[in-house]
N, C-alpha and C positions, 0 to 999 in steps of 0.2 A: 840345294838350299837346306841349312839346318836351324832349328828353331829350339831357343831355352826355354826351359817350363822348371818353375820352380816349385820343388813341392815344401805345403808350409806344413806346418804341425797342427795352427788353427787359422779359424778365416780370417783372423782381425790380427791375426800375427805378422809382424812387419819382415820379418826372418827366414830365410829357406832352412829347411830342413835339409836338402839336398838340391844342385840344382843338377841338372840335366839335359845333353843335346839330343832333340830328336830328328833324325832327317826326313827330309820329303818323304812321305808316304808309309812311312813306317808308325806301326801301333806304339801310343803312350808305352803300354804296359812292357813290350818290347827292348825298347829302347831303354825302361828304368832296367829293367834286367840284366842288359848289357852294362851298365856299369856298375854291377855287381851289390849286393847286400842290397837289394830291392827294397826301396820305401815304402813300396804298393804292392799290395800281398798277392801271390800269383793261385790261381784255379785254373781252370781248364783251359784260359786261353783263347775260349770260342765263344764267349757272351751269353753261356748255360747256368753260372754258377754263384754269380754273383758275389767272388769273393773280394774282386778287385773294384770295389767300389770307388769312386772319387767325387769330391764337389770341385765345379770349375768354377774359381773366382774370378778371373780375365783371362780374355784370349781368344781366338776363335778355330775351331776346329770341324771336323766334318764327323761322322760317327754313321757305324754300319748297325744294322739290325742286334738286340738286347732282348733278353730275355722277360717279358713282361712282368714272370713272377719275382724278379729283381728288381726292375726298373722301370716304374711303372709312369705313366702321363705326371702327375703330381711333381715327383723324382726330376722327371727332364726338364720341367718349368724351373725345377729349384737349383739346375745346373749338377745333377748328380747322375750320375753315367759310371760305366764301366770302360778301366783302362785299355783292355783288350780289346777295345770296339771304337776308340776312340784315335785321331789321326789330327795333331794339330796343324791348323793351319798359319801359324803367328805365335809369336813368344807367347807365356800362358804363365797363370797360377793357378797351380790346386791344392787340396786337400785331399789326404786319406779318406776314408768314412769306416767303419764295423760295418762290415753284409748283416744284413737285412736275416732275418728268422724268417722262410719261408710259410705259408698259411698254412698247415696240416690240418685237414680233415678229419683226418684216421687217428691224431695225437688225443 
């Protein structure tokens, strides 16, 4: 089974930016990459880094463990996850985001 996710520009935008098929069990972040000039900007891949932010507008998907210092309780209420953690389960709309400025201590 494969499921379109279209990615917007903003939340309230009627318009895909790109859309994109992702299949069963394959990661968001993945699957944008595979079709090339990636919408969603790639990092490590492993939910460390928080460069692949996203907000999910609809849709319902499952999502594996995120790095707290990225994606924090607050973050997952407001539907903002990381693409590389994230595994739709139903058509979907998201949005990009900016990663997050991690807290530095020592800054």
């Amino acid at each position: 089974m494969c499921y379109t996710v279209c990615i917007k520009e903003q939340i309230d935008s009627d318009c895909c930016l790109r859309n994109i098929t992702v299949e069963e069990g394959q990661s968001l972040l993945v699957a944008s990459e595979r079709n090339g000039q990636p919408p969603i900007a790639v990092g490590c891949r492993g939910g460390g880094c928080g460069v692949c932010r996203i907000r999910i507008v609809s849709g319902s998907y499952r999502k594996k463990a995120m790095s707290k210092t990225h994606i924090n309780e607050q973050d997952l209420a407001q539907g903002v996850v990381l693409a590389c953690r994230v595994f739709p389960e139903s058509d979907m709309e998201v949005v990009s985001e900016k990663p997050c400025t991690p807290y530095n201590p020592f800054a």
